[in-house]
C-alpha positions in Angstrom: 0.0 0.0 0.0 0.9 3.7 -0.5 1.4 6.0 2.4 0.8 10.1 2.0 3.5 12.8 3.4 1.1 12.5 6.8 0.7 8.7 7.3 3.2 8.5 10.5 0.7 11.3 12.2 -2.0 9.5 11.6 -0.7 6.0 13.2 1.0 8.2 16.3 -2.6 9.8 16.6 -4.1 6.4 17.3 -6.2 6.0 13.8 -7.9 3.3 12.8 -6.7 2.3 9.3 -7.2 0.8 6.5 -6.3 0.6 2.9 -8.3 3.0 0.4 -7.8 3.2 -3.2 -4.3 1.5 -3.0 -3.6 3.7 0.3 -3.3 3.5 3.9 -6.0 5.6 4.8 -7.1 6.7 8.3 -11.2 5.7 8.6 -11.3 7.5 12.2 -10.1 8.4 15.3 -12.3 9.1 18.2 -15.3 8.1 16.3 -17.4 8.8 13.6 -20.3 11.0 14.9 -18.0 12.0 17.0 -15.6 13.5 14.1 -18.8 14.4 12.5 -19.9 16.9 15.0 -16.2 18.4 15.2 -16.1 20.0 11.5 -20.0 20.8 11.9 -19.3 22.9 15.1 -15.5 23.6 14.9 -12.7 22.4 12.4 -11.0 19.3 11.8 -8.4 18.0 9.1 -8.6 15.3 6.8 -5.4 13.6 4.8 -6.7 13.7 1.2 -3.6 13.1 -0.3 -4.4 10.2 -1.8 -6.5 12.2 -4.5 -4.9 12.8 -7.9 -3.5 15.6 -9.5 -3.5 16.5 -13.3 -1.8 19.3 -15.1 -3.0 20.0 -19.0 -1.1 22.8 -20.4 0.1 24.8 -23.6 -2.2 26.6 -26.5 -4.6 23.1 -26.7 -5.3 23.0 -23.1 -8.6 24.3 -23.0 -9.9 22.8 -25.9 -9.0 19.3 -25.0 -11.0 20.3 -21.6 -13.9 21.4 -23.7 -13.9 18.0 -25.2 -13.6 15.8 -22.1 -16.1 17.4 -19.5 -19.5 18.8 -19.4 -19.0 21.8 -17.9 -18.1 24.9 -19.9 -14.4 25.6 -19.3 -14.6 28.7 -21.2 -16.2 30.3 -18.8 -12.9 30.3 -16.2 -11.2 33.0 -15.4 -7.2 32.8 -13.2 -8.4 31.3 -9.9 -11.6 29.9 -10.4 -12.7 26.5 -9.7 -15.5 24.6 -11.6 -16.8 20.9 -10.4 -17.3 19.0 -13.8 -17.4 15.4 -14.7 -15.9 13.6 -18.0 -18.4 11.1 -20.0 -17.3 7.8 -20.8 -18.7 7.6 -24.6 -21.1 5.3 -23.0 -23.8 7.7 -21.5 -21.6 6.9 -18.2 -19.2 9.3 -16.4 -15.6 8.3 -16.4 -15.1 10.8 -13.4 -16.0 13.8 -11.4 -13.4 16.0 -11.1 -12.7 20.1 -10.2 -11.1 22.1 -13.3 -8.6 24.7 -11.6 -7.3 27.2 -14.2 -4.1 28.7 -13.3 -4.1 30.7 -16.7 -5.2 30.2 -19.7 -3.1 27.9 -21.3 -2.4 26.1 -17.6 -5.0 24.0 -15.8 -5.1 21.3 -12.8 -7.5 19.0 -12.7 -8.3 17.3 -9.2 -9.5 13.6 -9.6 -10.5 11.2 -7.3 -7.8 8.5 -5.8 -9.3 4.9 -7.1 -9.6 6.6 -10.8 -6.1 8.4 -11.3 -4.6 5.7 -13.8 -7.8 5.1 -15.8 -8.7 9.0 -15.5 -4.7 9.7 -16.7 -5.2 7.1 -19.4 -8.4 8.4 -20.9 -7.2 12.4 -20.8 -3.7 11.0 -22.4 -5.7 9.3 -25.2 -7.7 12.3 -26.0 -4.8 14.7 -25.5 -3.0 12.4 -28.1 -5.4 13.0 -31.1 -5.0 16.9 -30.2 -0.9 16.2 -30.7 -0.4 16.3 -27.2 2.7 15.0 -25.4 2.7 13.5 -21.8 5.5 13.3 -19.5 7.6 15.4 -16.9 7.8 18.8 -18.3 4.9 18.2 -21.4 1.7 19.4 -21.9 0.1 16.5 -19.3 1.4 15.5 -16.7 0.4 13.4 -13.9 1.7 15.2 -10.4 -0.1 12.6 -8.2 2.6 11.2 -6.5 4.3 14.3 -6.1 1.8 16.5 -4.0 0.0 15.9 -0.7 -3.2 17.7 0.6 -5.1 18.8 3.5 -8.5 19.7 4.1 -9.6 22.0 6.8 -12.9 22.1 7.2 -15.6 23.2 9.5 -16.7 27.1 10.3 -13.4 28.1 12.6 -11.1 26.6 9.7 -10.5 29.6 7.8 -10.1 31.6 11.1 -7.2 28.6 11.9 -5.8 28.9 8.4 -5.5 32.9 8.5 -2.5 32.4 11.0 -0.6 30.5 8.4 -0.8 32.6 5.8 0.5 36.3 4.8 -2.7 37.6 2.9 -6.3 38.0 3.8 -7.8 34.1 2.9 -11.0 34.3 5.6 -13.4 36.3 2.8 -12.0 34.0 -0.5 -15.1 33.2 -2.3 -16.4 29.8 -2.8 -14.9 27.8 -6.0 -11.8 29.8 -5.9 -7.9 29.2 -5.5 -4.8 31.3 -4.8 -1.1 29.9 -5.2 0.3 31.7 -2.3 2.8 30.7 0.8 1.1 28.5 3.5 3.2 28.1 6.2 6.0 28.7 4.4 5.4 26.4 1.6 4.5 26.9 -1.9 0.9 25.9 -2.2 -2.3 26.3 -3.8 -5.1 27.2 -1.2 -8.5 26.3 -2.8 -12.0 26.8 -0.9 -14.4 23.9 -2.7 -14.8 21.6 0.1 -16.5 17.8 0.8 -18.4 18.7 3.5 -20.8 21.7 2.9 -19.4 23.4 6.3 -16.6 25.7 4.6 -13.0 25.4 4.8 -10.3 25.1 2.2 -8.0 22.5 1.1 -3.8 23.0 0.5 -1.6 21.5 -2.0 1.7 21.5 -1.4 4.8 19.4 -2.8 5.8 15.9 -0.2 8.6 17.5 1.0 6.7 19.9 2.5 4.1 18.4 4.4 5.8 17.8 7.3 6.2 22.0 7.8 2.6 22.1 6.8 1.4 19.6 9.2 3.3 21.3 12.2 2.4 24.8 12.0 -1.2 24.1 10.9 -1.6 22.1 14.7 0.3 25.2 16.3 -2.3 27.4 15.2 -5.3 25.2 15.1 -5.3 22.9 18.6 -5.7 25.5 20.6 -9.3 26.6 18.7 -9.8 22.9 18.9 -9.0 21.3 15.9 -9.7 17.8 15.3 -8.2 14.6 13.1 -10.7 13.1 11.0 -11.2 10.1 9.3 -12.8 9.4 5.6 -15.5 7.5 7.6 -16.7 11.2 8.8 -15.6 12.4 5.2 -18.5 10.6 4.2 -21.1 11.1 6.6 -20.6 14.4 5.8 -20.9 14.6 2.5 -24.1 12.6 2.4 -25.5 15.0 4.4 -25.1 17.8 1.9 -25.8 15.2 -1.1 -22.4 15.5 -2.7 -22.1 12.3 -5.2 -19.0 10.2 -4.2 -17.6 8.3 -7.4 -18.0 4.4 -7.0 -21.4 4.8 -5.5 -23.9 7.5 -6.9 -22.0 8.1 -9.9 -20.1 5.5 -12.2 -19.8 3.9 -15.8 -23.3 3.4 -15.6 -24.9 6.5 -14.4 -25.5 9.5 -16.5 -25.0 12.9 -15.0 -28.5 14.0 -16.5 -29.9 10.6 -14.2 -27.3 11.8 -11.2 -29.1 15.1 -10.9 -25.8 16.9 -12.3 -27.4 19.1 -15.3 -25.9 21.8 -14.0 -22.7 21.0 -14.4 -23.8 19.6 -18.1 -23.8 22.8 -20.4 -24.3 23.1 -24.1 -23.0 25.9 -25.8 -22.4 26.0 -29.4 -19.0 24.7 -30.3 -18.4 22.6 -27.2 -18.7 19.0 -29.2 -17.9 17.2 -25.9 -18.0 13.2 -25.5 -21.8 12.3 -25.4 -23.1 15.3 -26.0 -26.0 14.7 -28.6 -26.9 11.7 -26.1 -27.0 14.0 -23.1 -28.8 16.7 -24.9 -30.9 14.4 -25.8 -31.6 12.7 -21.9 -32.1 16.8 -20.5 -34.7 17.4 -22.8 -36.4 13.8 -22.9 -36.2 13.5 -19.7 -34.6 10.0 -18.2 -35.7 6.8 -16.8 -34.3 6.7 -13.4 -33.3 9.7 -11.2 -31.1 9.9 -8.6 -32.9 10.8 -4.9 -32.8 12.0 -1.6 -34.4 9.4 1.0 -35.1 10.5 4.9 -35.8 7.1 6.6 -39.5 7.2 8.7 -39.4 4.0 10.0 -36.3 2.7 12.0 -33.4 1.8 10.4 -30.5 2.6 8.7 -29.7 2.4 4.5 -27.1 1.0 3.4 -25.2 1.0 -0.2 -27.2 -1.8 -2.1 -30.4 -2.4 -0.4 -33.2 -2.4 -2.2 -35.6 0.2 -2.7 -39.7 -0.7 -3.1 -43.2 1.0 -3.4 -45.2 0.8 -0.2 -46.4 -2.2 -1.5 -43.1 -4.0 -2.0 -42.8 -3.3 -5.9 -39.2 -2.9 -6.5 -38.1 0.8 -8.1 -34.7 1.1 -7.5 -31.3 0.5 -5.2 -29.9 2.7 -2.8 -26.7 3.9 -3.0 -25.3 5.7 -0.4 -26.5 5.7 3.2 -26.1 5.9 6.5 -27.6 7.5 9.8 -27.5 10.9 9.9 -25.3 12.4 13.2 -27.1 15.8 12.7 -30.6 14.0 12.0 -30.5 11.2 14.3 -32.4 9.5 11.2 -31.3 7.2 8.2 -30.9 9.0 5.2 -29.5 8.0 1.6 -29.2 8.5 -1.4 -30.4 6.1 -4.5 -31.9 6.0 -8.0 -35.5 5.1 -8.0 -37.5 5.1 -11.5 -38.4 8.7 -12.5 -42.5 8.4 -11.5 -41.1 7.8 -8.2 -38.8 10.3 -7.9 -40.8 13.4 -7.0 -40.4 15.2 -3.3 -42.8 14.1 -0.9 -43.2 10.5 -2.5 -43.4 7.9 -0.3 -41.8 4.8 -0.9 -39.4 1.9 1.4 -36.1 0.9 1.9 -35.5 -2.9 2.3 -33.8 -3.4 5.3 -33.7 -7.1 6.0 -36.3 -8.1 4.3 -38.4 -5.3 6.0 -39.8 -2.8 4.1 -39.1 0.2 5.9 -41.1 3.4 5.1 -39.0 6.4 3.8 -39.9 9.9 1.7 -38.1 11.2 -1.0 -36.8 14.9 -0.1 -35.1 17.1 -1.6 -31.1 17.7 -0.7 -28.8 18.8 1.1 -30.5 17.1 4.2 -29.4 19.4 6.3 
């Protein structure tokens, strides 16, 4: 297994580990509700290192971008952020990913850790037909192994992170980046964010992660700052209803089904990977949509149970749940067929062969 620039913290902090997309990984440390709670109320820190890192550059740059994801790259300006996804040619997504434009002929693309080869491999192929080079010091490059990254989340994060850096980072708007000094280090400071309760995230080279990791616990213990595991990394997200890749969105699953037309656009000239068949799905309207479900009954979702009409009719699977910590209810997410898929339904979650009553609601949750 790989190990990030913060791994030997992580074990010395009394983690629990275990090995996520070819990494060790901490899954918690004093509990997930606990942990939960902490970047809710306060701030905590998650290792996110194992996430990839992408760099497309020179004159092609953006419209090789323009070709692979659904989002409208054009429309970045020098420090934005955009959340977009990449179609598979399929009708399925290849990816979600955030599109960072350092200029206009110099982007990063952050992609999710279990996809970085297949992700690297399908950008190199269509970078290839544009006459793109890849490799150290070409127009793409994968950095992945090169760069670690922290996320500090929670509402005191920023006020944490302020004491690290040189320039005013407590007012940076959401979806934007800066390359500035943190702690010393070279690093890009991004505010985008997993959990829907603000915060940034900092990338800065291996070597320095062991400067970054020391001053940010100077300044941020004593306001009570908190290691967290991915097990809290994804109750939180669920709460806000962000899709995590491998469960809510895959091969399969079109981002018109996924609820992501909003990061699908359609301007004239972008002839992007499925575009007629996605145009086509957002105006036709699709077979399956993917839902928010708030448990009635007692129980708690998990990935893969089934879900049912009242009467025990099957509709559709669940795909992510869990029990809320802010709720104190099960919630999920899942993709139910479309007549079911309106707020307010009422439909059941099969929970051991129990049909368990829930209602489809609208996200976040909370």
């Amino acid at each position: 297994m790989k190990t990030t620039a913060f791994t030997k913290y992580h074990i010395a902090n009394g983690a629990k580990m275990a090995e996520f997309a070819g990494y060790d990984m901490p899954i918690e440390f004093t509990g997930i509700n606990d942990e939960h709670m902490a970047v809710r109320n306060g701030a905590g820190v998650f290792d996110v290192s194992h996430m990839g890192e992408i760099w497309v550059k020179g004159p092609k740059a953006l419209e090789l971008l323009q070709r692979i994801t659904t989002n409208d790259v054009s429309k970045l300006y020098d420090g934005k952020v955009q959340y977009s996804c990449m179609p598979n040619g399929r009708g399925g997504i290849v990816d979600d990913i955030l599109v960072y434009r350092i200029d206009e002929a110099c982007y990063m693309l952050c992609v999710n850790a279990a996809n970085v080869e297949k992700d690297w491999a399908w950008i190199c192929e269509a970078g290839r037909a544009l006459g793109m080079e890849a490799g150290h010091g070409k127009e793409l490059y994968n950095a992945s192994d090169e760069i670690c990254q922290l996320a500090v989340q929670g509402p005191a994060a920023m006020h944490i992170m302020q004491q690290l850096c040189d320039e005013p980072v407590e007012q940076m708007e959401y979806y934007t980046f800066r390359k500035m000094r943190v702690a010393g280090c070279d690093a890009i400071l991004s505010i985008t964010g997993y959990t829907g309760s603000g915060g940034c995230e900092i990338y800065v080279a291996n070597e320095d992660g062991d400067r970054l990791w020391e001053a940010l616990w100077k300044a941020g213990e004593p306001l009570g700052l908190k290691n967290i595991g991915l097990g809290a990394r994804d109750t939180l997200r669920l709460e806000k209803g962000f899709c995590l890749y491998g469960n809510d969105i895959d091969d399969t699953t079109s981002p018109i089904e996924a609820g992501l037309g909003w990061i699908t656009k359609f301007p004239a000239g972008k002839a992007f990977v499925d575009r007629e068949l996605l145009e086509r799905q957002k105006a036709e309207g699709v077979s399956r949509k993917l839902v928010g479900l708030k448990l009635v009954g007692r129980g708690v979702p998990r990935h893969g149970y089934r879900i049912a009409t009242l009467a025990g009719e099957e509709i559709g699977c669940v795909t992510s749940g869990t029990m809320s910590p802010c709720l104190k209810a099960g919630i999920a997410m899942g993709y139910v067929a479309a007549p079911h898929a309106a707020a307010g339904t009422r439909v059941a979650v099969v929970i051991r062969d129990r049909l368990i009553e829930a209602e489809v609601v609208k996200i976040p949750f909370v």
